[in-house]
PyMOL commands that place a pseudoatom at each C-alpha (Angstrom):
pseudoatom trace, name=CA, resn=UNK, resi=1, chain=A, elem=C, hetatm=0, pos=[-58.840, 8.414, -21.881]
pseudoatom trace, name=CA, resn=UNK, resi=2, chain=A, elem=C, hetatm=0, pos=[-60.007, 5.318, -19.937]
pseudoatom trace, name=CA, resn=UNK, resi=3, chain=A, elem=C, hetatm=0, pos=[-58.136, 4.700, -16.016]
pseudoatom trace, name=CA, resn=UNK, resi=4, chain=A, elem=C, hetatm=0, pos=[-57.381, 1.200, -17.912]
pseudoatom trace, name=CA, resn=UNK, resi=5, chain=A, elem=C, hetatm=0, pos=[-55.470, 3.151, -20.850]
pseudoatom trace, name=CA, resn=UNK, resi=6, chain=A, elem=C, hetatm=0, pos=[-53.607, 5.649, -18.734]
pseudoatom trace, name=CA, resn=UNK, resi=7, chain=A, elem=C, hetatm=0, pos=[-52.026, 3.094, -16.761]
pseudoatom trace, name=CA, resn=UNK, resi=8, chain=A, elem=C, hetatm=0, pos=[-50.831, 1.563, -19.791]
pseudoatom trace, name=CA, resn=UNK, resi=9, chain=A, elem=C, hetatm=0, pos=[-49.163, 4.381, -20.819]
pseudoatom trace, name=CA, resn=UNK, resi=10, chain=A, elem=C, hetatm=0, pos=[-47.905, 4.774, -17.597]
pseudoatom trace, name=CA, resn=UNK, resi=11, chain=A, elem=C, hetatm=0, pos=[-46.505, 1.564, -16.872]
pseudoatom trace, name=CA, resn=UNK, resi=12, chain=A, elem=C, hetatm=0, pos=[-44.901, 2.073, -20.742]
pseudoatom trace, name=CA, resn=UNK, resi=13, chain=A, elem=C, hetatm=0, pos=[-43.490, 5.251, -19.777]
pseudoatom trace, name=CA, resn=UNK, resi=14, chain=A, elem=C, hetatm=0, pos=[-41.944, 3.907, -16.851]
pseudoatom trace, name=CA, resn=UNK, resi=15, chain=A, elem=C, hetatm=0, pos=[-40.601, 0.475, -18.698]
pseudoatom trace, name=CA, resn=UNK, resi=16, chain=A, elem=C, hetatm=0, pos=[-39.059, 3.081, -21.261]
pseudoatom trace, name=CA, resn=UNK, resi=17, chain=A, elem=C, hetatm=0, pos=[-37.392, 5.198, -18.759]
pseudoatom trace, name=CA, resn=UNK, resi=18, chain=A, elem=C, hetatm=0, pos=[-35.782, 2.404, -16.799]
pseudoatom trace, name=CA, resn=UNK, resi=19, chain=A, elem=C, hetatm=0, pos=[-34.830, 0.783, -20.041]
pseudoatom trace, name=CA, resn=UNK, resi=20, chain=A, elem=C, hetatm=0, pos=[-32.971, 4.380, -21.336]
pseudoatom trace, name=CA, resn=UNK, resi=21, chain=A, elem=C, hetatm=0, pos=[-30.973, 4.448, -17.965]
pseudoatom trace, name=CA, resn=UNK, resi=22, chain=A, elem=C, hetatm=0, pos=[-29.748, 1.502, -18.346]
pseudoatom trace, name=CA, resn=UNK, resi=23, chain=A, elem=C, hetatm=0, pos=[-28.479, 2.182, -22.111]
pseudoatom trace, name=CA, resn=UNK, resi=24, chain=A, elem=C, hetatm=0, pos=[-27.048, 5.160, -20.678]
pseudoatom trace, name=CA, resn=UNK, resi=25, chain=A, elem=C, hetatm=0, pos=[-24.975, 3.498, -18.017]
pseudoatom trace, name=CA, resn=UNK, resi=26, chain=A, elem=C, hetatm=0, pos=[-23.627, 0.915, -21.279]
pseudoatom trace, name=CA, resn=UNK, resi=27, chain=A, elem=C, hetatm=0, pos=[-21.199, 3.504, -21.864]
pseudoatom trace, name=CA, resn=UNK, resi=28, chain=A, elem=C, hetatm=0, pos=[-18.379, 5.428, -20.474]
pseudoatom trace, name=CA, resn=UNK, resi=29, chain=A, elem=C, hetatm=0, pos=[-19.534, 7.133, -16.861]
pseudoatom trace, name=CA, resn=UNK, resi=30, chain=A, elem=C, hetatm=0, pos=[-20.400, 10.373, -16.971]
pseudoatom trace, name=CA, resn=UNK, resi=31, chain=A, elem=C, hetatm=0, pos=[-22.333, 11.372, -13.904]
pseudoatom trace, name=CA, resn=UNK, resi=32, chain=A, elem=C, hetatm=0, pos=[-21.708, 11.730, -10.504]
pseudoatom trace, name=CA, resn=UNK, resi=33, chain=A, elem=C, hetatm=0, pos=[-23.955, 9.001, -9.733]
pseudoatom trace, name=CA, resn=UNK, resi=34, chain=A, elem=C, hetatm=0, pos=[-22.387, 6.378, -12.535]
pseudoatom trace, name=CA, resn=UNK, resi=35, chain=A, elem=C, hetatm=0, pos=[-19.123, 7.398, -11.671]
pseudoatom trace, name=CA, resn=UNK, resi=36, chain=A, elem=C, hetatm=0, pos=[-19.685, 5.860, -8.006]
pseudoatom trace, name=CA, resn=UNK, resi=37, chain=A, elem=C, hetatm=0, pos=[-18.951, 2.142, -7.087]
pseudoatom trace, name=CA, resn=UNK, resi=38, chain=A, elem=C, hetatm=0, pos=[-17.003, 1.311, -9.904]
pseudoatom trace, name=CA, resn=UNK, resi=39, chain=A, elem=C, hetatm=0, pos=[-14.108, -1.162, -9.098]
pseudoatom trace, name=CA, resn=UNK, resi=40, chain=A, elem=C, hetatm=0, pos=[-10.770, -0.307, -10.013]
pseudoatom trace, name=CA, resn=UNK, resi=41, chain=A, elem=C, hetatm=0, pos=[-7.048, -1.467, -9.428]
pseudoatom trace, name=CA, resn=UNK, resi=42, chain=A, elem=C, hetatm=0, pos=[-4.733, 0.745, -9.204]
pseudoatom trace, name=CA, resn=UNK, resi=43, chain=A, elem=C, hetatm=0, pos=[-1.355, 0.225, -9.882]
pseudoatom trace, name=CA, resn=UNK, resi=44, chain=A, elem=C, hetatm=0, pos=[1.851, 2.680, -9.080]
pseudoatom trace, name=CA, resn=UNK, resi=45, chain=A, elem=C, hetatm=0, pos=[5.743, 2.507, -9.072]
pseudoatom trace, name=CA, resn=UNK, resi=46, chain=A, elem=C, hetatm=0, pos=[8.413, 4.579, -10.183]
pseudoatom trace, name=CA, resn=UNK, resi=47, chain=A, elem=C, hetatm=0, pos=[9.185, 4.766, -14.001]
pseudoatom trace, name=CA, resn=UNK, resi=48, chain=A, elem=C, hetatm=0, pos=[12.572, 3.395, -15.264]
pseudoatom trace, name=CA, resn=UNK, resi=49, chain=A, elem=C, hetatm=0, pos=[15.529, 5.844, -14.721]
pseudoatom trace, name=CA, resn=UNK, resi=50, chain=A, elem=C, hetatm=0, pos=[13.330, 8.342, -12.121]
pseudoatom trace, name=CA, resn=UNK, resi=51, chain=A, elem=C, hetatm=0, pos=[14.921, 9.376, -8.899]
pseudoatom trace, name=CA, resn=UNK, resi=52, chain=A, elem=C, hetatm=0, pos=[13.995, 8.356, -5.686]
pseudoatom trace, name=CA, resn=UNK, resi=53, chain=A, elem=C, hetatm=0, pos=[10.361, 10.406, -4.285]
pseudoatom trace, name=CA, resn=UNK, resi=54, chain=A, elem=C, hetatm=0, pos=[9.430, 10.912, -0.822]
pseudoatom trace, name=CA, resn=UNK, resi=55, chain=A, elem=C, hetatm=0, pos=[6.254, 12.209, 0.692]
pseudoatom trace, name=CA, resn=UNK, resi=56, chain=A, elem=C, hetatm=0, pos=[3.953, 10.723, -2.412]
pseudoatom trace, name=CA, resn=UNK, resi=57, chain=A, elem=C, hetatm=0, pos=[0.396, 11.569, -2.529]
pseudoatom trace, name=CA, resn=UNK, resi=58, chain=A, elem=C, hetatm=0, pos=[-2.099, 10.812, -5.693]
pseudoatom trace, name=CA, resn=UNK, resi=59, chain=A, elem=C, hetatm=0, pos=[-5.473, 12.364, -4.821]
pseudoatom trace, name=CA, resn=UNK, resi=60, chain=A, elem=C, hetatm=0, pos=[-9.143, 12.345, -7.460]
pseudoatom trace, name=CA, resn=UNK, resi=61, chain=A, elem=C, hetatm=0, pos=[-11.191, 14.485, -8.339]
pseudoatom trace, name=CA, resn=UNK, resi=62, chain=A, elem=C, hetatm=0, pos=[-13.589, 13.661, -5.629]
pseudoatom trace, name=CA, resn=UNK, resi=63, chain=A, elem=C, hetatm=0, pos=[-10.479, 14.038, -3.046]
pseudoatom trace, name=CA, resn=UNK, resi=64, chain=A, elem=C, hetatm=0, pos=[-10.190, 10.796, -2.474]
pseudoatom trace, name=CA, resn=UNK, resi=65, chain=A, elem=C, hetatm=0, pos=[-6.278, 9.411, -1.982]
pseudoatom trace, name=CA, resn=UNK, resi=66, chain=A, elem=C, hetatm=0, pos=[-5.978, 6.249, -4.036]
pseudoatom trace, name=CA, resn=UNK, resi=67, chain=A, elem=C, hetatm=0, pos=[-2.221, 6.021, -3.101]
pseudoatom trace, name=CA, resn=UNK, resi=68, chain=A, elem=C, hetatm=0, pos=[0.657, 7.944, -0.793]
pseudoatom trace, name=CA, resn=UNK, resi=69, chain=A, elem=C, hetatm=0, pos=[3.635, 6.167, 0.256]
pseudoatom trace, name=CA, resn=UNK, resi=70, chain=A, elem=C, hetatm=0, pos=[6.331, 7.760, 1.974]
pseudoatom trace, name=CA, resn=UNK, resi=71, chain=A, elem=C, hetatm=0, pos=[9.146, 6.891, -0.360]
pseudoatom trace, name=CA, resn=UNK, resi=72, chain=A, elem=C, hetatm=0, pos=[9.283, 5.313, -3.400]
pseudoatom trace, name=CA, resn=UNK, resi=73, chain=A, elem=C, hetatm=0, pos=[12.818, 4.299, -4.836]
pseudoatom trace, name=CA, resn=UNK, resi=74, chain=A, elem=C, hetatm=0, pos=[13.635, 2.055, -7.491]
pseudoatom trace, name=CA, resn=UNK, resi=75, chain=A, elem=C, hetatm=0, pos=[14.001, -0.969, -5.435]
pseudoatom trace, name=CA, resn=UNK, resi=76, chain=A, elem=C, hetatm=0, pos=[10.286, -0.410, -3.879]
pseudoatom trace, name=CA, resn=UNK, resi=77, chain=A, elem=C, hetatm=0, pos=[7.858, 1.445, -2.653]
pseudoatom trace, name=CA, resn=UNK, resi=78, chain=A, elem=C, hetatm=0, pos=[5.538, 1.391, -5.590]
pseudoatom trace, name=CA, resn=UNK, resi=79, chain=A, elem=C, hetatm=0, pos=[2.381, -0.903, -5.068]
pseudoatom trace, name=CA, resn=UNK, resi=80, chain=A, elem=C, hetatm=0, pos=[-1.211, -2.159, -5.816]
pseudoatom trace, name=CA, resn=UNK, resi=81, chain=A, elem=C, hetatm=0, pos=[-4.587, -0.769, -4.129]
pseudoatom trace, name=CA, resn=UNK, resi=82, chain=A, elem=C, hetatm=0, pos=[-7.903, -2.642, -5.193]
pseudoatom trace, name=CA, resn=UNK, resi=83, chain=A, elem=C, hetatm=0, pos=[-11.217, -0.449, -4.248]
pseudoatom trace, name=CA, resn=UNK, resi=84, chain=A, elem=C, hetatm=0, pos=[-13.952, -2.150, -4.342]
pseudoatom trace, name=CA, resn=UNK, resi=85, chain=A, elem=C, hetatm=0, pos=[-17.856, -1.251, -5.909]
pseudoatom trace, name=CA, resn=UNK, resi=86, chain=A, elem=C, hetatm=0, pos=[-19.235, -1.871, -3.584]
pseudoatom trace, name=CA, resn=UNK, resi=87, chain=A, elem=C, hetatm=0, pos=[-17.575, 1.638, -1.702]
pseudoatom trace, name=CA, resn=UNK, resi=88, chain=A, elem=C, hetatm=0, pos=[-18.405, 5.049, -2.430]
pseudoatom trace, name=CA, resn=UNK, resi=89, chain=A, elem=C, hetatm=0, pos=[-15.317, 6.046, -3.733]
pseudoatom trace, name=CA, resn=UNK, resi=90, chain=A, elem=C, hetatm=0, pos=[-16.222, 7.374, -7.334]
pseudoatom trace, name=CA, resn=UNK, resi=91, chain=A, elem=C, hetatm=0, pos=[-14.001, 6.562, -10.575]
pseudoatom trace, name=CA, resn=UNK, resi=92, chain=A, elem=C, hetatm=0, pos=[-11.725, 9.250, -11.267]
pseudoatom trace, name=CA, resn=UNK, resi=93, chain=A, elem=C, hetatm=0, pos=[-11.864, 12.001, -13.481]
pseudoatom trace, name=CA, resn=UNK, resi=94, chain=A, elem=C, hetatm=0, pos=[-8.378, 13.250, -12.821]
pseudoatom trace, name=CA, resn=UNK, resi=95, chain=A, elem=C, hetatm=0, pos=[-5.536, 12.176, -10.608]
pseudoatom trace, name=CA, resn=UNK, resi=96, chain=A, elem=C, hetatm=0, pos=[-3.215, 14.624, -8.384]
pseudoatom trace, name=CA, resn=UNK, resi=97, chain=A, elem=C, hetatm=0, pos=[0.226, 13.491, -8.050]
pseudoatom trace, name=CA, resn=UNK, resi=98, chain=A, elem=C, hetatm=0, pos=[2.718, 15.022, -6.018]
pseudoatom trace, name=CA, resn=UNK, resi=99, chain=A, elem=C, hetatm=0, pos=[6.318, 14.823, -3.985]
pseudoatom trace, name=CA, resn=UNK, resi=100, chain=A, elem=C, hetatm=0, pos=[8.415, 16.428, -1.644]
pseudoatom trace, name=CA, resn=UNK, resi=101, chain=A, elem=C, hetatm=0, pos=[11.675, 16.633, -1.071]
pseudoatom trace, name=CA, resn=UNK, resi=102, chain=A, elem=C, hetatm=0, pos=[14.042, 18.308, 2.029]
pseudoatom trace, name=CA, resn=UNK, resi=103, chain=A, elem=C, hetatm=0, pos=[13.162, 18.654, 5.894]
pseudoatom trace, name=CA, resn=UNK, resi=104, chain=A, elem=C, hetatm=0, pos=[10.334, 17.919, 7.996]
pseudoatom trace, name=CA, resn=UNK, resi=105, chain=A, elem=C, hetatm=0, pos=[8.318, 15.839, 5.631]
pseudoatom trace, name=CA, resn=UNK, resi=106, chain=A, elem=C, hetatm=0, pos=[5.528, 13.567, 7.596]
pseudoatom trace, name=CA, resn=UNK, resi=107, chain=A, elem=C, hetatm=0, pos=[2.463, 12.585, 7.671]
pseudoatom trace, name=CA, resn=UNK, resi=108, chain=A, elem=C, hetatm=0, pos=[-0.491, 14.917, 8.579]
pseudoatom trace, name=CA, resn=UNK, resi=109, chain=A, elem=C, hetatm=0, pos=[-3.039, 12.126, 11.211]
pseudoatom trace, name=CA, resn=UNK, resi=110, chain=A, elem=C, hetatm=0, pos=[-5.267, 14.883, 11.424]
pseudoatom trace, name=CA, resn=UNK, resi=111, chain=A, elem=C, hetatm=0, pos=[-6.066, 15.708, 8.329]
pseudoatom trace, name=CA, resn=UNK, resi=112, chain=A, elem=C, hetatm=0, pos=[-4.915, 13.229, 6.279]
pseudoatom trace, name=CA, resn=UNK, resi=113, chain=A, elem=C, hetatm=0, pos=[-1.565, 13.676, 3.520]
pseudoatom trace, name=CA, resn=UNK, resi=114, chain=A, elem=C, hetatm=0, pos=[1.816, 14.540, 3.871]
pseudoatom trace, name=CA, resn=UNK, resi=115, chain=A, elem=C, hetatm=0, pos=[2.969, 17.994, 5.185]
pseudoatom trace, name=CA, resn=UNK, resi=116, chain=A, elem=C, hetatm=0, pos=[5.983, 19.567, 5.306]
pseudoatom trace, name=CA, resn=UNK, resi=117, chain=A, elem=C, hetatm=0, pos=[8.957, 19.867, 3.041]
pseudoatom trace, name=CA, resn=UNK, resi=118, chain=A, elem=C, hetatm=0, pos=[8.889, 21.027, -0.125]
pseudoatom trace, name=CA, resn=UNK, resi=119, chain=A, elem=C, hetatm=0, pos=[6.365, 19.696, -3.277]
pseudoatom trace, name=CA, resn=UNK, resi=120, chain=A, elem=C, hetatm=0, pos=[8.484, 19.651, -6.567]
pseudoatom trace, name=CA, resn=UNK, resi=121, chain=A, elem=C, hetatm=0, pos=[6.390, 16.973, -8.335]
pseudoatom trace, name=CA, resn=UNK, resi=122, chain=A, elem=C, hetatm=0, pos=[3.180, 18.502, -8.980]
pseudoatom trace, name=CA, resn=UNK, resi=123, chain=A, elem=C, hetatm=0, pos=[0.747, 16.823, -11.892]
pseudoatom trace, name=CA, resn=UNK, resi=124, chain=A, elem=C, hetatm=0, pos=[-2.580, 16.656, -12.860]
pseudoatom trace, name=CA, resn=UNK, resi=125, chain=A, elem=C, hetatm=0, pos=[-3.735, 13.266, -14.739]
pseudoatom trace, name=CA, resn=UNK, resi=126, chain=A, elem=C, hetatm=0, pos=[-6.730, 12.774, -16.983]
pseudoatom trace, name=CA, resn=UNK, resi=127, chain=A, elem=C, hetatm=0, pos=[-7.935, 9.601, -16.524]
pseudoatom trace, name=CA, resn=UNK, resi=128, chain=A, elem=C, hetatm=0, pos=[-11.780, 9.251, -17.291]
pseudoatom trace, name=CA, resn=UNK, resi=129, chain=A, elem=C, hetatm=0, pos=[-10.915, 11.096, -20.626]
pseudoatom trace, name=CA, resn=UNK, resi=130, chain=A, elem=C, hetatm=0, pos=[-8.274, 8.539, -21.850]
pseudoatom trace, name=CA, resn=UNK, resi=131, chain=A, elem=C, hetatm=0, pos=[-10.673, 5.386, -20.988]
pseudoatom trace, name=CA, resn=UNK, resi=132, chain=A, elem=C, hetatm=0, pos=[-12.279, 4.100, -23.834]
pseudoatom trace, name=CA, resn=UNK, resi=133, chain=A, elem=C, hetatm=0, pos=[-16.442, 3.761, -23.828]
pseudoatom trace, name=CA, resn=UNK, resi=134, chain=A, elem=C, hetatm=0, pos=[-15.649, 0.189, -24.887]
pseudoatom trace, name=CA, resn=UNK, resi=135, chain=A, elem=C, hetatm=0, pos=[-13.467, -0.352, -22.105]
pseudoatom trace, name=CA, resn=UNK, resi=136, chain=A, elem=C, hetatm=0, pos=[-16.504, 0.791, -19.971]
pseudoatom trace, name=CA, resn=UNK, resi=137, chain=A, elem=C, hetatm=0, pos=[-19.148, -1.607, -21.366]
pseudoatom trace, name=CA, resn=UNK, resi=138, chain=A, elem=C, hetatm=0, pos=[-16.515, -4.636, -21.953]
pseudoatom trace, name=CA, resn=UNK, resi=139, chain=A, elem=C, hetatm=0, pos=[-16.156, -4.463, -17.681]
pseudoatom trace, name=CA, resn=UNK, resi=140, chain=A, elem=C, hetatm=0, pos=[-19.730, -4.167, -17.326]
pseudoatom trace, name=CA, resn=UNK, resi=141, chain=A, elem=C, hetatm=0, pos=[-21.119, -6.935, -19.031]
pseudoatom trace, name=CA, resn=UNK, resi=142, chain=A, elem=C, hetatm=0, pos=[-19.364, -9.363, -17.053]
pseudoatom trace, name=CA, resn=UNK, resi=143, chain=A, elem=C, hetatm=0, pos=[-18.506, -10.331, -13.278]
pseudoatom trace, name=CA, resn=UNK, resi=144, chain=A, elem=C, hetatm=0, pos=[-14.621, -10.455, -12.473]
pseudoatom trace, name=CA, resn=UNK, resi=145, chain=A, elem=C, hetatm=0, pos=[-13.790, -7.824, -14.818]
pseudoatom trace, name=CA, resn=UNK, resi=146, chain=A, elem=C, hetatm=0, pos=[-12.028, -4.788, -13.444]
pseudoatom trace, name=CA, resn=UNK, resi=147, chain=A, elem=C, hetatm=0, pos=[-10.215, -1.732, -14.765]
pseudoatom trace, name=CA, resn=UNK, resi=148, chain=A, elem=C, hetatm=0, pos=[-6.481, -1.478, -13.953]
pseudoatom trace, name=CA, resn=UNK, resi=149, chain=A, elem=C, hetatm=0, pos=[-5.505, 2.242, -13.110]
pseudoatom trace, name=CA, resn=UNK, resi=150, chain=A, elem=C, hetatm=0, pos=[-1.245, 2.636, -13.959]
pseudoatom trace, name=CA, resn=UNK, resi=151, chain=A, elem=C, hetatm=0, pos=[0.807, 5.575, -12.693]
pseudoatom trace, name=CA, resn=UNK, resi=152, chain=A, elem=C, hetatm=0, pos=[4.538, 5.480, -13.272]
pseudoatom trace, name=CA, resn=UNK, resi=153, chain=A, elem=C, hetatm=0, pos=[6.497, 8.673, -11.611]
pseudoatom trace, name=CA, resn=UNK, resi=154, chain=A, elem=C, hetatm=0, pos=[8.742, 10.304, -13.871]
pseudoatom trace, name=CA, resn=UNK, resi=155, chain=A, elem=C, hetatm=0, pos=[11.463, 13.113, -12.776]
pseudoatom trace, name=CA, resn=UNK, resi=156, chain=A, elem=C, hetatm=0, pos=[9.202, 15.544, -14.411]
pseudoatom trace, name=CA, resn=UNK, resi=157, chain=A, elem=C, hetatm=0, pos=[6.160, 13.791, -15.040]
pseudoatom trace, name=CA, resn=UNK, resi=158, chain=A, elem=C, hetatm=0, pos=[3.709, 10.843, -14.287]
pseudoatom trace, name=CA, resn=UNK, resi=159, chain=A, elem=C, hetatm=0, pos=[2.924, 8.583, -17.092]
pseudoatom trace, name=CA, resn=UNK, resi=160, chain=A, elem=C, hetatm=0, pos=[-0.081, 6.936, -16.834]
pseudoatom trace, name=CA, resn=UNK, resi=161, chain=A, elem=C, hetatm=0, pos=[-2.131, 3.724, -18.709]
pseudoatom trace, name=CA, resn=UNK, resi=162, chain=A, elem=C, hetatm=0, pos=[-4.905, 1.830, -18.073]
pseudoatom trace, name=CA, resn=UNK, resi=163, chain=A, elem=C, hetatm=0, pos=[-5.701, -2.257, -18.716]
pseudoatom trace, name=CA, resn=UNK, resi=164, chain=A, elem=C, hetatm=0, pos=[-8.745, -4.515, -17.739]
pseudoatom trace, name=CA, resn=UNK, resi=165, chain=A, elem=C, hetatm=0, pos=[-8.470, -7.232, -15.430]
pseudoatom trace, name=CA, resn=UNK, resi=166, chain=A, elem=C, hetatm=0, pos=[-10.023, -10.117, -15.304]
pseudoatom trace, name=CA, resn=UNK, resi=167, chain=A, elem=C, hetatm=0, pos=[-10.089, -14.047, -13.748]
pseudoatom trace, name=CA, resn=UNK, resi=168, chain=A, elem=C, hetatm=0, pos=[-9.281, -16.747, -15.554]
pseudoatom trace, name=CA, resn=UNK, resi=169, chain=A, elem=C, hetatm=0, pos=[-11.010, -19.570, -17.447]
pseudoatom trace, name=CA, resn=UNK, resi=170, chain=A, elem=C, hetatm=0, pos=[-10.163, -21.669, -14.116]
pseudoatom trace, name=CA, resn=UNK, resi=171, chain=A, elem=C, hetatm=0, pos=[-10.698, -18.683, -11.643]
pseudoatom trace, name=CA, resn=UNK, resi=172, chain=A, elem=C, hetatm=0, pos=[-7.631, -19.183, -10.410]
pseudoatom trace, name=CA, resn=UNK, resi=173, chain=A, elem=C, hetatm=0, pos=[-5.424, -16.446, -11.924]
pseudoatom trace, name=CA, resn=UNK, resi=174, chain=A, elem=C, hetatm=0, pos=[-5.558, -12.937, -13.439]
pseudoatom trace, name=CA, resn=UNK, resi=175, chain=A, elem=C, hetatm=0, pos=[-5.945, -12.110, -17.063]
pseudoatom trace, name=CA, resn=UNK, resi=176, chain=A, elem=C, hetatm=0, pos=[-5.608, -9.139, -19.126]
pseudoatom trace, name=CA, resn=UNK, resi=177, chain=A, elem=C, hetatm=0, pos=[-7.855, -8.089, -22.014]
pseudoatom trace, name=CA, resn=UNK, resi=178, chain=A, elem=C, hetatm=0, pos=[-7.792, -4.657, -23.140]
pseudoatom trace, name=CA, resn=UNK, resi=179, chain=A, elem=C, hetatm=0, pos=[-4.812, -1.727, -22.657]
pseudoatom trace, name=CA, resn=UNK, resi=180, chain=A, elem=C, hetatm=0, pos=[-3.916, 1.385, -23.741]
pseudoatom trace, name=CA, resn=UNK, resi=181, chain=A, elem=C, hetatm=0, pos=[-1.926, 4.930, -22.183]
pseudoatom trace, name=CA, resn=UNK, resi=182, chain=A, elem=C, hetatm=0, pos=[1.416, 5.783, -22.166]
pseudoatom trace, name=CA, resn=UNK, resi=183, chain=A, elem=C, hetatm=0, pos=[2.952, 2.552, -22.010]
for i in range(1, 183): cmd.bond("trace and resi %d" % i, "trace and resi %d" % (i + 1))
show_as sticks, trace
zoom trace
């Protein structure tokens, strides 16, 4: 084999595996590394009829808290947190939710979280699993576009659902495109 030939192959070898990672990363995330930098929304409130909850804390996979406010009743408390890709937060996999209830509930400074008191809301929620590949490669193929996490506490439960976000025509307002979950 000629120097002249092996660099061909080479550079072809390269040129294919470049072009195979980026098919791969088309799709839904799987890997650490694709699940990283992904911008999300994420959206939380209590769901229609649930009691108040104090001492709130929704923590991924990758132990990152995504949202913990001290009380949510249903006159407030729920909210909206955007992360951005540009962070190294990954996409979650799974979403911890829990709440407290009785004496001496407060937030940890240390450490992070809320301590004391009592958890009696304790739920693990798939969310990776219940996202579409579709909904994966719709986001990606454009700027603006943005998946829309949803978490509605339940008295025995979270219910959760997902949507993608995107601007407007004019860029002046928020659109959505694709949904699905529990509501």
């Amino acid at each position: 084999m000629t120097s002249t030939t092996a660099k061909r192959l080479l550079l072809i070898f390269a040129l294919v595996n470049v072009c195979l990672a980026a098919c791969a990363q088309t799709g839904k995330p799987q890997t650490d590394r694709e699940l990283k930098g992904m911008s999300m929304v994420v959206e939380y409130k209590l769901a229609p009829g649930a009691s108040p909850k104090r001492g709130v804390s929704a923590t991924t996979d990758a132990g990152n808290e995504i949202f913990s406010p001290s009380a949510m009743t249903p006159q407030g408390g729920g909210g909206t947190n955007a992360f951005g890709g540009g962070t190294n937060m990954s996409f979650p996999r799974w979403v911890r939710v829990t709440w407290r209830e009785g004496p001496g509930i407060d937030m940890d400074f240390k450490r992070g979280g809320w301590i004391g008191g009592t958890i009696i809301g304790d739920y693990k929620v798939d969310v990776l699993s219940r996202i579409p590949p579709d909904v994966f490669r719709y986001v990606g193929a454009a700027p603006g576009r943005v998946i829309v996490l949803k978490f509605r506490l339940k008295d025995d439960g979270v219910l959760f659902a997902w949507a993608v976000q995107e601007t407007s025509a004019n860029g002046h307002a928020w659109v959505y495109k694709m949904a699905g979950g529990d509501f």
